[in-house]
C-alpha positions in Angstrom: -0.4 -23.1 -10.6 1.7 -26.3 -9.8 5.0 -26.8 -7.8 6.8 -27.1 -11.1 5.4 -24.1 -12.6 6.1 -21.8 -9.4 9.5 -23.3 -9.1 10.7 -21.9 -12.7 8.8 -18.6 -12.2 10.4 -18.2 -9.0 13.8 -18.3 -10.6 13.1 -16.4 -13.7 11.6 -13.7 -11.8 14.7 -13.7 -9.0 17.0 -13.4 -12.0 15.0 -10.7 -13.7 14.9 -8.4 -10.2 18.6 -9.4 -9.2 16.4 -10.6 -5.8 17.4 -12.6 -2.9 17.4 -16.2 -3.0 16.7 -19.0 -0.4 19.2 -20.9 0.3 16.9 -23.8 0.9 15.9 -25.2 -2.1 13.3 -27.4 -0.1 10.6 -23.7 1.2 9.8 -21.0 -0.4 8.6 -17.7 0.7 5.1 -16.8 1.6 3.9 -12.7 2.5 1.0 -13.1 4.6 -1.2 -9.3 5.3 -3.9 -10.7 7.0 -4.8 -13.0 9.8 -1.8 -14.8 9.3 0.8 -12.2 10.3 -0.1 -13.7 13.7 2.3 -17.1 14.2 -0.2 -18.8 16.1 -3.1 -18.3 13.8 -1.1 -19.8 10.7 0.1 -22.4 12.5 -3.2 -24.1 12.8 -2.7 -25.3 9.1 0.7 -24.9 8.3 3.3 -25.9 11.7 6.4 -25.5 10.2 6.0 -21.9 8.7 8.8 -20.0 10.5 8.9 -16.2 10.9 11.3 -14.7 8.7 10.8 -10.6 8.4 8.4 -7.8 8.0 8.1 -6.7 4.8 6.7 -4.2 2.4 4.5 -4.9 -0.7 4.1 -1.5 -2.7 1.4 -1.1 -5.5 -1.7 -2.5 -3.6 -3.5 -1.8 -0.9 -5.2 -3.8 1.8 -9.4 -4.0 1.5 -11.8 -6.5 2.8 -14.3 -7.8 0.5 -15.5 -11.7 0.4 -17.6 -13.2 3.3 -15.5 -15.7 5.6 -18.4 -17.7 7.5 -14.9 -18.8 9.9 -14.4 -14.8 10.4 -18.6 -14.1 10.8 -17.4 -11.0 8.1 -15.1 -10.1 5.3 -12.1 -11.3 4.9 -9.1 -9.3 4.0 -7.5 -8.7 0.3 -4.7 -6.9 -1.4 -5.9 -4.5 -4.6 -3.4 -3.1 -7.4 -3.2 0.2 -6.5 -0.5 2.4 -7.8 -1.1 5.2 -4.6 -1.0 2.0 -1.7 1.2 0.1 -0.3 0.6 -3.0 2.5 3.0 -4.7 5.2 2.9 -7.5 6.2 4.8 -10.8 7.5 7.8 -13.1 5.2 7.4 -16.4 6.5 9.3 -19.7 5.2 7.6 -23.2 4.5 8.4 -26.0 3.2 7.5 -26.6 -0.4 5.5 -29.6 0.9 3.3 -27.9 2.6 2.1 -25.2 -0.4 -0.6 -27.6 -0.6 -1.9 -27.2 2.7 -1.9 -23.1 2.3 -3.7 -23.0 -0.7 -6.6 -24.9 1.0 -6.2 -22.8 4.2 -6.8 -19.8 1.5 -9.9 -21.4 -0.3 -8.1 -21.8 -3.6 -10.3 -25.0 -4.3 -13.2 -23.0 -3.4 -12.2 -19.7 -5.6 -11.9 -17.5 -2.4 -8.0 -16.4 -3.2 -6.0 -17.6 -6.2 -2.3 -17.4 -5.6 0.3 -14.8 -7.2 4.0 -14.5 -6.8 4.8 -10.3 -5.5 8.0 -8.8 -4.9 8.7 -7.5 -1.1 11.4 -5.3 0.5 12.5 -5.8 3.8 13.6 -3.1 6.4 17.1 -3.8 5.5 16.6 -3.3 1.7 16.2 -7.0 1.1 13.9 -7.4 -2.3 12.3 -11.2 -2.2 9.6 -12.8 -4.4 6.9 -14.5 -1.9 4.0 -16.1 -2.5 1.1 -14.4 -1.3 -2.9 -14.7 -2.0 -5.9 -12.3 -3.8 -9.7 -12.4 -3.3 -10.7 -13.5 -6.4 -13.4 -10.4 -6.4 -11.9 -7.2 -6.3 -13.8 -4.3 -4.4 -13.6 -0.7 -5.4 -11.9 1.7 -3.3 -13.7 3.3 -0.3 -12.1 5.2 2.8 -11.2 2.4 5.3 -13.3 3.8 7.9 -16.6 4.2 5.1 -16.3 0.4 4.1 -19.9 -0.6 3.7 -21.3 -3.1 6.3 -21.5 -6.0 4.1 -17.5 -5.6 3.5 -16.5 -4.9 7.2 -14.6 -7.5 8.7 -15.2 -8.6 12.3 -14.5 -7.5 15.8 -12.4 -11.0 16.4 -10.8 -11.1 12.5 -9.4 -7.5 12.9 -8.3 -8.2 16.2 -6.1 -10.7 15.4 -4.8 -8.8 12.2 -3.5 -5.7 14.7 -2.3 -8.5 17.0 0.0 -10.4 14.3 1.2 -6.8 12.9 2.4 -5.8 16.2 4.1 -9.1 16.3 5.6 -9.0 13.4 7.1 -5.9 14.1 5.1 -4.1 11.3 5.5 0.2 11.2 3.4 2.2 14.3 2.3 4.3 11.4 0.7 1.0 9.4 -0.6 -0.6 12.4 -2.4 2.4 13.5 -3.9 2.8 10.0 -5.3 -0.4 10.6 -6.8 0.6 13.6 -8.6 3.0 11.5 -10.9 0.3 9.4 -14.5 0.1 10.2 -15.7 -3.2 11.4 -18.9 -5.3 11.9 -19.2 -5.5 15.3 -19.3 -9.5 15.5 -17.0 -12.1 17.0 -15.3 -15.0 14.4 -16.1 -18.6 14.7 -16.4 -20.5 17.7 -13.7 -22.7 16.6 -11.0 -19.9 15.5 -12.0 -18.0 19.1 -10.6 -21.0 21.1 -8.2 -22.0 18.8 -6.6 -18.8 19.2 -7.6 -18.3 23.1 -10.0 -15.3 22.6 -10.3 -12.7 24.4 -7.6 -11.0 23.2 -5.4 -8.0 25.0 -4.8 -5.7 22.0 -3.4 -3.0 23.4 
């Protein structure tokens, strides 16, 4: 999708749901569920995203599917599902930088392909944020009966409870993610020290 393109679907959707607007015309809204609820993880690739609130995304659920070689295990996904509903971090960028998040994602590579969702804040706020799908959808499994070739790793989940925590996410959601099976491994090298493992997850 280009910049255009998510510009006038941004607007026709926000006048469709009566949703919030940005007042800056220059960012745009991004709801990140994974690794990227933490602040310092997505600022690696994209400095000038800015916490903006916790938020709710109902009609999926959160699953792990695709192998990340940079996680050393599966990466995590949102799935339609009418039952589900995942939390996860609003953050504002600048439109400039859209570029830089879709290669962060692996859109070049098919790994995620964007989508626009609607979120609700604590507050009642309702937003249309740009988030990101696996482009492979597993099938549903209990979270703690994910197979071992869709578990994520020791480090990537790690950092996922971290960033919820963070970003001020429900006790009740961050526990349920306590409750998802994982590999047993540790992420990259790289994404270790870039992110100053070990981590105290308390």
């Amino acid at each position: 999708m280009s910049l255009s393109q998510f510009i006038v679907l941004f607007v026709v959707v926000c006048q469709s749901y009566s949703v919030e607007i940005l007042n800056d015309k220059e960012k745009f809204l991004y709801f990140g569920y994974g690794s990227n609820l933490l602040e310092k993880r997505i600022h690696i690739n994209n400095p000038t995203a800015t916490f903006f609130s916790p938020a709710k995304l109902s009609g999926y659920r959160l699953d792990f599917n695709i192998f990340s070689e940079y996680w050393n295990g599966a990466a995590a996904t949102i799935v339609e599902d009418s039952d589900s509903h995942v939390w996860g971090a609003l953050w504002t960028l600048h439109i400039a930088d859209m570029s830089s998040l879709d290669k962060q994602e692996g859109v070049d590579t098919n790994f995620y392909y964007p989508k626009n969702v609607t979120v609700v804040t604590p507050s009642g706020h309702v937003y249309i944020a740009r988030t990101y799908i696996e482009t492979i959808n597993p099938p549903k499994v209990p979270s703690n009966e994910i197979p071992p070739e869709r578990q994520p790793s020791d480090t990537y989940m790690q950092v996922i409870i971290i960033g919820a925590l963070e970003s001020s996410l429900p006790t009740e959601y961050i526990n349920f993610l306590r409750t998802f099976s994982t590999n047993g491994k540790l992420g990259s090298q790289s994404i270790r020290q870039s992110l100053g493992y070990p981590f105290n997850v308390s």
